[in-house]
C-alpha positions in Angstrom: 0.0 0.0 0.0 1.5 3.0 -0.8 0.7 6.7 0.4 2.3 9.3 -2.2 -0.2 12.2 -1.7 1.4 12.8 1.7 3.7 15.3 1.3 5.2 17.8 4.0 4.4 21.0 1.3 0.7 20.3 1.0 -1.9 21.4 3.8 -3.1 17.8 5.3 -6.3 16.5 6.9 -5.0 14.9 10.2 -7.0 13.4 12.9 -5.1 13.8 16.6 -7.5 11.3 18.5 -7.1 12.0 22.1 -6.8 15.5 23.9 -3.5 14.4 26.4 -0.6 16.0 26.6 0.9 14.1 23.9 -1.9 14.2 21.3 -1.6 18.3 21.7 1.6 18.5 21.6 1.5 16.6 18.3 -2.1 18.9 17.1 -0.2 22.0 18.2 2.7 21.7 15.8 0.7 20.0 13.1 -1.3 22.7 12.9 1.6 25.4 13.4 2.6 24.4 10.2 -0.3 24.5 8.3 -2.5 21.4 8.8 -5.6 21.0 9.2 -6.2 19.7 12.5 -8.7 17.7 14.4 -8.5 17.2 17.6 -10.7 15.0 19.3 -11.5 15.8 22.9 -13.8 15.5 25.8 -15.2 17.0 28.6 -13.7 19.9 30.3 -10.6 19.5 27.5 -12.8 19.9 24.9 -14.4 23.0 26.2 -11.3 24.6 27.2 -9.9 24.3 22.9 -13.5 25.6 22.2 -13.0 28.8 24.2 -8.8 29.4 24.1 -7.8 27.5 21.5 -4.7 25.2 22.2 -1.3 26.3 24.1 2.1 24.5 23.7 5.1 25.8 25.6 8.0 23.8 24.4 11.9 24.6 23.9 10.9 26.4 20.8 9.1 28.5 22.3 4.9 29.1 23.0 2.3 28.2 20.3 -1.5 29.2 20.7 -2.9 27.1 17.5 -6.5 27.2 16.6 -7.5 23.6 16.1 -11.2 22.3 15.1 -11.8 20.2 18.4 -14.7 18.0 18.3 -16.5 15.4 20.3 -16.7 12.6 17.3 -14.7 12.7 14.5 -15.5 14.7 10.8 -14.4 13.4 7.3 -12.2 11.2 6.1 -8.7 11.8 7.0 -5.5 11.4 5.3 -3.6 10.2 8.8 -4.7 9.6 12.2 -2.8 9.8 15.1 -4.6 7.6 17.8 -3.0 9.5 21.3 -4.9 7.4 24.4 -3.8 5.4 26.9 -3.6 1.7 25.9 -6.6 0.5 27.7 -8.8 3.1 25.8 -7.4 2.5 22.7 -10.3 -0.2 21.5 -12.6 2.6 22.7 -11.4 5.2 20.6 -10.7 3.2 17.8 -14.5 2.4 17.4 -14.7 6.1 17.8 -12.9 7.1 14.7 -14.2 4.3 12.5 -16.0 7.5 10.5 -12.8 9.3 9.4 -11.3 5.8 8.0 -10.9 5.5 4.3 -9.2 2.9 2.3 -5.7 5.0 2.3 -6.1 6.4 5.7 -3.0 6.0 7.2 -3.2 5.0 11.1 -0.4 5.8 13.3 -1.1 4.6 17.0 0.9 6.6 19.4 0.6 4.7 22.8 2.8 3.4 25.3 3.9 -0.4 26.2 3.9 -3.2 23.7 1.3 -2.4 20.9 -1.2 -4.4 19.6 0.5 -4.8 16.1 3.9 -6.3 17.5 3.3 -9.2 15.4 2.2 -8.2 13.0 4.1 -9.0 9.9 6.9 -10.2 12.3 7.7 -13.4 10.5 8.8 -16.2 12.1 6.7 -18.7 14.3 4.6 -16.0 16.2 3.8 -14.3 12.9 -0.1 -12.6 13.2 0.1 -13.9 16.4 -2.6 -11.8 19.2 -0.9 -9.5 22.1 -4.1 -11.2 24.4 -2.5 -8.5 27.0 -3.7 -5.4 25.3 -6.1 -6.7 22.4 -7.6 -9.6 24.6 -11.0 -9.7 22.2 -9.3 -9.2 19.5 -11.2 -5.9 18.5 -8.2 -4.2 17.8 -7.2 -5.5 14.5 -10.6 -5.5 12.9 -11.5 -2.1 13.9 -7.9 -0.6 12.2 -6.8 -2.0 9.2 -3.1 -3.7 10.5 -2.3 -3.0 6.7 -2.6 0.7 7.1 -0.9 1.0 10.4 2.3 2.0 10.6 4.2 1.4 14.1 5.3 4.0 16.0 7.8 4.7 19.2 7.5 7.9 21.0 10.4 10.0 22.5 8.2 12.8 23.2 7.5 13.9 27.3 4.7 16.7 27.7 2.6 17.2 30.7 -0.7 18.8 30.4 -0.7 21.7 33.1 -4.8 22.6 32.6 -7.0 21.2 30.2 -5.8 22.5 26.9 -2.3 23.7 27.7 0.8 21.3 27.3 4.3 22.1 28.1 7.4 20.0 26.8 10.8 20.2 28.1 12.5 18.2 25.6 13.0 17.9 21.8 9.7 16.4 20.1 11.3 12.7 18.6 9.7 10.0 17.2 10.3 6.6 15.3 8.6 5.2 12.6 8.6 2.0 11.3 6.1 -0.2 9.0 5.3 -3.7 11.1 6.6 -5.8 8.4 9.7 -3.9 8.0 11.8 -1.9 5.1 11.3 1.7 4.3 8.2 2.3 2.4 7.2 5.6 0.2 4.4 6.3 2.8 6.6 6.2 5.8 9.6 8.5 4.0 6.3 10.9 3.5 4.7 10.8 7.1 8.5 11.6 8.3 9.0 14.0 5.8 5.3 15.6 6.9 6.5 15.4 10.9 9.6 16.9 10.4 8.5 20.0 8.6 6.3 20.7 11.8 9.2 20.5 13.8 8.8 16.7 15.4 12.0 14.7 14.2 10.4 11.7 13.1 13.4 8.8 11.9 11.9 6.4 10.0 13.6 2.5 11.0 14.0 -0.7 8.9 13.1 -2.8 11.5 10.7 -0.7 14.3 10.9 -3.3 16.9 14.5 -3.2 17.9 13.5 0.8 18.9 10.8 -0.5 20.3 12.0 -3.1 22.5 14.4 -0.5 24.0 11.8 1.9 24.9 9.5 -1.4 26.5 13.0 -1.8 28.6 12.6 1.5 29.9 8.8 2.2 30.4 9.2 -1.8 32.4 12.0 -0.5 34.7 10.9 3.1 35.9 7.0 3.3 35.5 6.0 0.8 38.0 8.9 2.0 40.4 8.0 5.3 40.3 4.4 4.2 41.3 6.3 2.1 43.8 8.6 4.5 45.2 7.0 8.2 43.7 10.4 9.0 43.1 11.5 10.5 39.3 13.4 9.0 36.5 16.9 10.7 37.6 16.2 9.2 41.0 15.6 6.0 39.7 18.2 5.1 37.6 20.7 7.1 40.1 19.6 5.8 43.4 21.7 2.7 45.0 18.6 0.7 46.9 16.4 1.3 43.6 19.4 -0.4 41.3 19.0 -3.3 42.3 15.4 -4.0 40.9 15.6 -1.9 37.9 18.9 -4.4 36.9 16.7 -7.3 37.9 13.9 -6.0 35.8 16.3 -4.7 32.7 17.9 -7.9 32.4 15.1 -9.8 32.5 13.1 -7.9 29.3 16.5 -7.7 27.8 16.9 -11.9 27.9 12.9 -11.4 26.4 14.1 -9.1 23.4 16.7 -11.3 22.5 14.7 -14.2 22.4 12.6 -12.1 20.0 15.5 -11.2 18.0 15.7 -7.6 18.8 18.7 -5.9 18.2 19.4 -3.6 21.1 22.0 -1.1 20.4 22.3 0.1 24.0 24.5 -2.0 26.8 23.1 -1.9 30.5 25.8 0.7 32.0 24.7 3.2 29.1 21.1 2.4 29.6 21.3 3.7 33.5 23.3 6.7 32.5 20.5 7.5 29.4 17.8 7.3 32.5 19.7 9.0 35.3 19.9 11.9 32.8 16.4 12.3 31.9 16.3 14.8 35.0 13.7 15.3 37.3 10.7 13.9 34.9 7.7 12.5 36.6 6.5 9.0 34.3 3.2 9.3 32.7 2.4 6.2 34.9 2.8 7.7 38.2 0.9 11.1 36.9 -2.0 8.8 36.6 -1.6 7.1 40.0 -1.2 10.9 41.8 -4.6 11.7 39.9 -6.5 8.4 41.0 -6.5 7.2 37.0 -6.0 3.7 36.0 -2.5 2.6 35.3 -0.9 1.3 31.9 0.1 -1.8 33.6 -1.2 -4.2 31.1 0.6 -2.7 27.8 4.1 -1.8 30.0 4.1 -4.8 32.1 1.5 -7.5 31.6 2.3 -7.7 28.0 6.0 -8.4 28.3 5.8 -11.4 30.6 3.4 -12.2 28.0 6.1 -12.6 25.5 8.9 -13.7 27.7 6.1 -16.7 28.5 6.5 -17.5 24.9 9.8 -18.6 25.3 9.4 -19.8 29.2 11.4 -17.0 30.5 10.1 -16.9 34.2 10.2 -12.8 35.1 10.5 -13.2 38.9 11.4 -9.5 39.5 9.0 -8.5 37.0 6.1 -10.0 38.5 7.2 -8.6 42.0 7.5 -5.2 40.8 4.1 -5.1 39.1 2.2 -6.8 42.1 3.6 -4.1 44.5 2.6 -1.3 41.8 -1.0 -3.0 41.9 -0.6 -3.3 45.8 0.2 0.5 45.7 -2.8 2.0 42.9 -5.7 -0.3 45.3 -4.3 0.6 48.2 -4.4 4.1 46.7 -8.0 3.8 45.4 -9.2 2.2 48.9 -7.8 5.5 51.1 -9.5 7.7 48.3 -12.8 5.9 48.2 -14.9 7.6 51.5 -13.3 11.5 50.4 -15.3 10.7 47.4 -18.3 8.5 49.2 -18.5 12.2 51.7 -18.0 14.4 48.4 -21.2 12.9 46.8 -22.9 13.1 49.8 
């Protein structure tokens, strides 16, 4: 399939699909550079683009760009960019079923291990079902796996009110198709991100990226749940060492047995992470707001595919029962403020 009337000098339509701090960061440059954007958004989100428009403050400075937010989704777009959480991802891709034509391009933007991974993988697992984050299989009817193109993001935003994003990092993210090689219509989407600022590299073979960023989601988002501590303190800190090298060399056994290609050794890997600063992982954002956590795409999903190959996991498990330990425990000592509230 290819995609040739994307091209970075002619005006788009683009579907953001999801309102977070990612999906605006994304609609904000898009449309800074002459898109046109839809944004799809709810609640007090939606009303806040409505009245103010949508704000970005990243290291490029501060963009107010109108975008057209709605609640369900217009006309068929040339690409969508699907920016949920991965448990509301079957959710919202019902949603934008409408704005899905036959060269729609579908680029899902969401953390953990996606529901594509194998997806024109080859091999003995090939078209095999991630049960961990597609468990009725909904996923790969509702979006055409042949117009999906994988996606790893580099990007960190955090949405300070509904409507404003701020970034404190370069915008970088990696392309790849599922079956591998470097198509026209990924060239194009790159060649369309770039010009609106996002560095977007497109790979030959988009799992080896990928299973470097599942390393790292695996061994600071549930620890920072765990110990609300941030990435520098993570990587940094000599009592938390110990699990994350438990838990890194544990997924890294899991990518090579999936024949990934990891370009990064494990002394680099904690350097990289301690320098990440002071960043607060999406994962333990959502535990401070009472939201439910990723832990089925990051973690779940993972000893999934280690189970393919009868790796056992034992830190892995531990670390992801304490995280679950943490968000009930959490939920339970927030449930009567509520119960009095709504009384």
């Amino acid at each position: 399939m290819t995609m040739t009337m994307l091209s970075p000098s002619t005006p788009q339509r683009l579907l953001v699909a999801g309102a977070g701090a990612i999906g605006c960061t994304l609609a904000a440059r898009l449309a800074a550079a002459g898109h046109t954007v839809e944004l799809l958004a709810r609640g007090a989100t939606l009303q806040a683009l409505r009245q103010h428009g949508l704000q970005l403050d990243d290291l490029d400075g501060h963009w107010r760009t109108p975008v057209k937010a709605l609640a369900e989704p217009g006309a068929i777009a040339d690409v969508i960019f699907l920016c949920s959480k991965s448990q509301d991802l079957p959710a919202l891709a019902a949603q934008v079923q409408p704005a899905i034509g036959a060269q729609t391009l579908i680029v899902p933007l969401v953390n953990g291990v996606p529901f594509w991974f194998f997806h024109g993988a080859g091999g003995r697992f090939d078209g095999r079902t991630v049960h961990s984050v597609d468990p009725g299989e909904r996923l790969g009817t509702l979006l055409p796996l042949a117009q999906v193109l994988g996606a790893v993001v580099f990007v960190t935003a955090e949405a300070e009110a509904p409507g404003r994003v701020r970034s404190r990092t370069p915008h970088l993210l990696m392309l790849g198709e599922p079956a591998g090689g470097i198509s026209p219509r990924l060239q194009a989407l790159c060649a369309l991100l770039a010009d609106a600022g996002i560095e977007a590299r497109p790979l030959e073979r988009i799992r080896d990226k990928l299973w470097t960023k599942l390393i790292a989601n695996l061994t600071s988002n549930p620890l920072s749940v765990v110990t609300r501590t941030t990435l520098a303190q993570i990587y940094s800190d000599p009592v938390l060492l110990d699990t994350v090298r438990a838990v890194m060399h544990e997924a890294m056994l899991a990518a090579a047995a999936h024949g990934a290609r990891l370009e990064i050794d494990p002394i680099e890997f904690l350097r990289l992470g301690a320098g990440m600063g002071a960043v607060r992982t999406s994962m333990l954002q959502d535990f401070e707001r009472g939201r439910p956590l990723e832990l089925a795409a990051i973690g779940d999903a993972i000893v999934e595919l280690a189970e393919l190959y009868a790796l056992p996991m034992p830190a892995t498990r531990t670390l992801l029962a304490q995280t679950r330990w943490h968000a009930a425990r959490r939920a339970a000592d927030t449930a009567p403020a509520c119960a009095l509230k709504a009384a």
